[in-house]
C-alpha positions in Angstrom: -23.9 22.5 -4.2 -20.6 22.7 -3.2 -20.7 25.7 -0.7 -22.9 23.3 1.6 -20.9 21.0 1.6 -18.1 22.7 2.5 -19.7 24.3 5.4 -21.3 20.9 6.4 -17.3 20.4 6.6 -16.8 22.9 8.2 -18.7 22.4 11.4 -18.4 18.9 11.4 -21.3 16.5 12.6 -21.9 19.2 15.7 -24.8 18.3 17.8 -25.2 21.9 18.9 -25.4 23.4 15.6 -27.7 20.8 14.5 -29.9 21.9 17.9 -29.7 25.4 17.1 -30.8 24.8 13.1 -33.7 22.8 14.8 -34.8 25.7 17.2 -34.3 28.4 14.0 -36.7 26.2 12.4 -39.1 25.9 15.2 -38.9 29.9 16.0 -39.3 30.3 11.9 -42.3 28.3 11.6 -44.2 29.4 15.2 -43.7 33.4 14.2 -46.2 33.2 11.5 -48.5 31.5 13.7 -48.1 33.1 17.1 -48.5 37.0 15.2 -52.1 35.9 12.9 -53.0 34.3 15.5 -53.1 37.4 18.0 -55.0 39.4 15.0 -57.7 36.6 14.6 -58.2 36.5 17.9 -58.4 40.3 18.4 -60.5 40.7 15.4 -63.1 37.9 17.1 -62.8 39.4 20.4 -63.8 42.7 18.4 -67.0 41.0 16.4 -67.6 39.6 19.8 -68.0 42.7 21.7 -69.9 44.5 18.5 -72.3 42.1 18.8 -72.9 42.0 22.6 -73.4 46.1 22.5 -75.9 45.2 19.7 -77.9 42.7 21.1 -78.3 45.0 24.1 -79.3 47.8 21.7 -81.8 45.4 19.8 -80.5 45.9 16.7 -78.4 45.2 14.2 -75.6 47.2 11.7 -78.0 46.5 9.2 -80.7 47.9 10.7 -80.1 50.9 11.8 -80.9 54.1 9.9 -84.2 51.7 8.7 -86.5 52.6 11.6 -89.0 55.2 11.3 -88.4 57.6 14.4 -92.2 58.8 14.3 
């Protein structure tokens, strides 16, 4: 407890370093976000596609291997 204090003394009542803990915070809380939501997203896209190449086909995962070739 009394380390934070002394560095709250330390830099004073600065408005930039009160700025820059915000933006650490913002940057902190977005990278979590920004990085699973690019591999939901790619994952979808991926399902997406899958399923387009499917329907064309006319079947699905599941089915195949199931139809009689004769």
């Amino acid at each position: 407890m009394i380390l934070p204090t002394l560095l709250a003394l330390l830099h004073g009542d600065s408005r930039a370093m009160e700025l820059a803990y915000f933006w650490a915070a913002v940057l902190l809380a977005l990278t979590p976000v920004i990085i699973f939501g690019t591999i939901g997203g790619l994952v979808l896209r991926r399902i997406w596609k899958e399923r387009q190449v499917t329907d064309e086909v006319g079947t699905l995962n599941s089915e195949r291997g199931t139809e009689d070739p004769a």
